[in-house]
N, C-alpha and C positions, 0 to 999 in steps of 0.2 A: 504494500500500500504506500509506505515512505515513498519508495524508487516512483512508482506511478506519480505520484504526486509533485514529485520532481522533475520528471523528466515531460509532465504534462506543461510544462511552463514554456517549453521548446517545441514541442513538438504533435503533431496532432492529435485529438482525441475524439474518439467516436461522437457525436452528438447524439443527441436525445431524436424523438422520433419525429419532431416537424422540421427536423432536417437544418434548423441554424446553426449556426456553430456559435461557443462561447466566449464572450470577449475574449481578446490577449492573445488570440490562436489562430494557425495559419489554417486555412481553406485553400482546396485547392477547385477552381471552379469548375466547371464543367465544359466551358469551352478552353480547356487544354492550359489557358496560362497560370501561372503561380502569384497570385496577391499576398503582401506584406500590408499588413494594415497594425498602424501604432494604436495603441488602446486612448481612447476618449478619457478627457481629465475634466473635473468639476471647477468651476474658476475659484481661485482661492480669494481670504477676504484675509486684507493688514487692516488694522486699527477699523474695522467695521464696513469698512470699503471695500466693493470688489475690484480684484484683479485679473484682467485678462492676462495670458501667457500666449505671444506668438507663438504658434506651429509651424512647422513647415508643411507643406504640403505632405499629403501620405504617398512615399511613391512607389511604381507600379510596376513588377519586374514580370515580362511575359517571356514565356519560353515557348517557341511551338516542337511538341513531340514530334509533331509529323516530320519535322525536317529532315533530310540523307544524311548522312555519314559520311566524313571528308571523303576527299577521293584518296586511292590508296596509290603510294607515290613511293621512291625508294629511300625519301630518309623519316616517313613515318614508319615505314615497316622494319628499320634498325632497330635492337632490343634495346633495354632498355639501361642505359650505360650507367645510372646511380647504381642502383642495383646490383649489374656487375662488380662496380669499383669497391662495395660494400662487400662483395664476397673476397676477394682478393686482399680488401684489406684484412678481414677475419682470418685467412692463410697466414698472411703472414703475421700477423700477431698472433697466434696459435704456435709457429714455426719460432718466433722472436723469444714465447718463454719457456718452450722444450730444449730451446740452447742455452737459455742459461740457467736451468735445473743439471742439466750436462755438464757445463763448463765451470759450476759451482765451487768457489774456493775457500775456504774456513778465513777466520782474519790471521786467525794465529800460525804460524807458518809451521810449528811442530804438528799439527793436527794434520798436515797431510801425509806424516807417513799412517801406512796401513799396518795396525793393532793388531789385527787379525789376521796376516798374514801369517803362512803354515811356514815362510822361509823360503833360501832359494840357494844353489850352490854357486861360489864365486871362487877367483885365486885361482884357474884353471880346474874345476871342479873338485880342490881335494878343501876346500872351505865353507861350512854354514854357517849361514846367516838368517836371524830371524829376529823381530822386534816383538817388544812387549811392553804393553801400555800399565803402569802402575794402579790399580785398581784399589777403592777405598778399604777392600777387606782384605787387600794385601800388606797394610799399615799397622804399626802397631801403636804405642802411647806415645812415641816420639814425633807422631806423623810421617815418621822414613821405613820404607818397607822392611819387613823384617828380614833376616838371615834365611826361615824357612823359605820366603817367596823367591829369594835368591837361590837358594837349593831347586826349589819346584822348576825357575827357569833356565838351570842348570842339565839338567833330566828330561826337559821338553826338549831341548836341540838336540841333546844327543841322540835319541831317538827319532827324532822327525831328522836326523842327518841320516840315519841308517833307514830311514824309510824313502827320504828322496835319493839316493845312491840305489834303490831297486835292490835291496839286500834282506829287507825286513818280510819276515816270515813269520809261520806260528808261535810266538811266544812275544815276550819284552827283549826286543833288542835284537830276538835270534835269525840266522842267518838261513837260508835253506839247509845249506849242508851241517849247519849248527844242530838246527830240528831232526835230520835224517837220525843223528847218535843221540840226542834228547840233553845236547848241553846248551847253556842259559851262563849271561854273562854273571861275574859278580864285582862289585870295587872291594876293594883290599887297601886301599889308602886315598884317602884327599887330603887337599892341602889347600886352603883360600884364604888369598888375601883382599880383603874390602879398604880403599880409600875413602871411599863417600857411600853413604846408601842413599838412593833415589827416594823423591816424595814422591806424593799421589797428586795421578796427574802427568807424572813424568815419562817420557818413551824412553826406554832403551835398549839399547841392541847388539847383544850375543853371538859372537864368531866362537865356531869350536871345530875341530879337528882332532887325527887321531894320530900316534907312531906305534913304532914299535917299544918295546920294550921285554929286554931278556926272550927266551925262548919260544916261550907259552902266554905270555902278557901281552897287552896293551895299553898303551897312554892316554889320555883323552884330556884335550887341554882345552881353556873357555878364557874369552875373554869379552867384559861386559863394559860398554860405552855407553854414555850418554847420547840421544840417538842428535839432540840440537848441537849441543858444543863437539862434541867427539873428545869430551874426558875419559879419559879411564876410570871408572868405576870399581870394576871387582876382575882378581884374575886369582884363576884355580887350575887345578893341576890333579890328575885321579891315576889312577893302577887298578889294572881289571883283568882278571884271571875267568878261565872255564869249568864250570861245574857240573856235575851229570845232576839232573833234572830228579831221575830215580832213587841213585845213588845217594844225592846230596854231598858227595865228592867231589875234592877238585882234579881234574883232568887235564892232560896233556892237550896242546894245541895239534889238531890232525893236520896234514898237510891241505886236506882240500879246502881246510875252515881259512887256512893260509892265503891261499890261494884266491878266496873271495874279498880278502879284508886288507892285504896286503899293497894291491893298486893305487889304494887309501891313504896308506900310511906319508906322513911328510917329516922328511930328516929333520927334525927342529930341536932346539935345548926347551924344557919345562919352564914355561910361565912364572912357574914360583919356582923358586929351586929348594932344592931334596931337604927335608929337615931329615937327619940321620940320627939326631941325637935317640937315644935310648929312653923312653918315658919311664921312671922311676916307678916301681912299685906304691900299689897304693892299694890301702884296708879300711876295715871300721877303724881301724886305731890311731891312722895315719888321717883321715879325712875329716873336715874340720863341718862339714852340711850332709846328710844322706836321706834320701829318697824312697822309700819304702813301699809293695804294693804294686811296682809299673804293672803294665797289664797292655798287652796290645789289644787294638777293638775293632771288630771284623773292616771296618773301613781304611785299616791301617797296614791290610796286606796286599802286595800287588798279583799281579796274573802269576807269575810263581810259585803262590802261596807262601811268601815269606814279609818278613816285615819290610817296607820301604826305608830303604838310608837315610831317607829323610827326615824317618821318623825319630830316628836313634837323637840328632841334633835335639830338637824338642824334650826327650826324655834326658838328656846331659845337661840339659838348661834348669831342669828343673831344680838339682840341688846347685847351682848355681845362688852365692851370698846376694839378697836382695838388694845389703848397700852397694851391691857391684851394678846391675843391672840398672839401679835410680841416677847411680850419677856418672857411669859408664858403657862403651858399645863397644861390642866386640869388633875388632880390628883383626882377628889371624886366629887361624884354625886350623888342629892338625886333626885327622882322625886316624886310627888306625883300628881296621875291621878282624876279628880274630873269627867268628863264626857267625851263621845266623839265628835271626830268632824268629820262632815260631809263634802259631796261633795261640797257643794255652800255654805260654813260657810268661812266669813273674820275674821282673825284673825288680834290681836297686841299683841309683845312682848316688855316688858318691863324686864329692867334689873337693880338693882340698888348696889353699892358697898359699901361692909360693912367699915366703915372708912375711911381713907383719899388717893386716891388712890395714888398721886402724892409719897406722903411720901412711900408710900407701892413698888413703881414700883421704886425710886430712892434706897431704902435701901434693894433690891432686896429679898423681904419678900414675904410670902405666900399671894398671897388674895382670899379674901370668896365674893361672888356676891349673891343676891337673885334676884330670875326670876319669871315672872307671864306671861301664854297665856290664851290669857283669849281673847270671841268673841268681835265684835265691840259692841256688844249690850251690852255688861258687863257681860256675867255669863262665872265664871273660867272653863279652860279645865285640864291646868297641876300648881303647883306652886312647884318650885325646888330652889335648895342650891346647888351649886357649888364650890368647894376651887380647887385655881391653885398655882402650884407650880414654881419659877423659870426654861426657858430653863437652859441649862449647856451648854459651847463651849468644845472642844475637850478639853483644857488644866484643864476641871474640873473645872473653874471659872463661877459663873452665870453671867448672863448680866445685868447691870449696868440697 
């Protein structure tokens, strides 16, 4: 009823049945032309007086229906060029913003490497490379990623190097002719050293490669950058020997295992070089923190069914002195792997600190820890050396 009522003010509306039409409304008459007729005003009165208001004439617009249709001629029958120009220009504005969704650049210039890249081999193929974006739950209290995340991106190239080299087979790490006799690599020693730890937020990017080493071993060496500046971040250094799958013995290297791995290898000297020193014995008697209870949890074993390396770090951290941890970061790590650990194996960690710690933590000096994991029942799994270095606050003073 609204819209009727509005739109009757325009435009025509049926009359009633003696066929008038209503003021204010167009008629169309019957001999074909269209009348416009302005609506009739009452003469207004100022101060008691009337007023007339000139009008103009009402004028009179005739159309005749009957008339032809131009003639047809060759540039009214040209289409119709708005129209065209209107689709053309929809083209290309259509085309103008799928290039630049395409050609899309971040402001920040680190965001355009790719995080998610699986890696790629470079250095004449005996080199991988792969970046990794610092992630907020790779962080710990410091806001710098922790040692583990640095471990996890340690273990991801290795393997993604063995899987782009066209080597990786059924197992973690293993080679075809690895799988044929059922052995599965193992480390037997790390050694890394960290200058900086990256924040969240931060890209950086892991070259790793392998050599030889001795008979039956191999080397496997990393080294981690910062993917904007190209600092050196962290540089590590591992030993990995062959173990039978069934067995759980370690094995000889077969010629044919040699033969797939050895293409690989690159003459090089170790990243960090060799700590030889002799880790000192270490007891309940001798350890100054210990850890009671460990307990691996089914999420903490890999496709081997044995504990991850990387787990061992975590569980050596644990009896690690807290004043160490609050105003200290680990800077150097040795490990040294004696057997592995299984699913239903309890562990304790023991930690003890070289020298006097108090004096060490108020003169805001380096400290050296030695670590032992080792089963409830007594036989060692890892024994490692750790030195930590003073945090720094923003003005470059260490803490007290």
């Amino acid at each position: 009823m609204v819209a009727t009522a509005a739109t009757s003010a325009f435009f025509p509306v049926a009359s009633s049945g003696n066929g008038v039409p209503k003021a204010g409304v167009l008629k169309a008459p019957a001999s074909g032309g269209l009348q416009v007729k302005a609506n009739a005003q009452a003469p207004g009165k100022v101060n008691g007086t009337s007023v007339w208001l000139a009008m103009a004439p009402e004028p009179v617009v005739k159309t005749d229906e009957s008339s032809s249709p131009p003639p047809r001629t060759f540039i009214n029958q040209l289409p119709d060029w708005s129209m065209l120009l209107a689709a053309i220009t929809t083209v290309f504005l259509a085309a103008e913003k799928q290039w630049t969704v395409l050609d899309w650049k971040p402001r920040r210039s680190d965001l355009l490497i790719d995080p998610f890249s699986f890696g790629r081999i470079v250095q004449d193929g005996l080199v991988f490379r792969q970046n990794f974006l610092i992630r907020s739950y790779e962080i710990g209290a410091d806001r710098t990623a922790s040692i583990e995340t640095t471990m996890n991106h340690l273990q991801e190239t290795a393997l993604n190097h063995v899987k782009s080299a066209g080597l990786l087979d059924d197992g973690f790490g293993s080679t075809p002719e690895m799988h044929k006799r059922d052995l599965i690599w193992v480390v037997t020693k790390m050694q890394l050293r960290v200058d900086r730890y990256p924040s969240w937020g931060d890209t950086v990017q892991v070259d790793t490669w392998v050599s030889s080493s001795g008979k039956n071993g191999m080397r496997r060496d990393w080294l981690v950058r910062d993917c904007t500046t190209g600092e050196v971040l962290t540089r590590a250094s591992s030993l990995w020997v062959l173990m039978n799958k069934k067995t759980r013995r370690l094995s000889k290297m077969p010629e044919e295992v040699r033969g797939e791995i050895e293409p690989y290898f690159i003459n090089s000297d170790p990243v960090v070089e060799d700590d030889n020193q002799k880790l000192p014995k270490l007891d309940e008697n001798t350890a100054d923190i210990m850890r009671t209870g460990l307990s691996p949890r089914w999420n903490d074993l890999d496709v081997n069914q044995h504990v991850n390396n990387v787990k061992y770090i975590g569980w050596i951290l644990e009896s690690a002195p807290p004043a160490i941890l609050e105003s200290h970061e680990l800077s150097a790590l040795t490990l040294e792997y004696r057997r592995e650990c299984g699913r239903d194996s309890v562990l304790r960690s023991l930690t003890a600190v070289s020298g006097n710690l108090n004096s060490a933590l108020n003169g805001s000096r380096e400290v050296k820890c030695r670590h032992l994991l080792r089963l409830e029942t007594g036989a060692e799994i890892v024994k490692g050396r750790t030195e930590w270095r003073p945090k720094f606050r923003t003005d470059g003073e260490a803490f007290a």
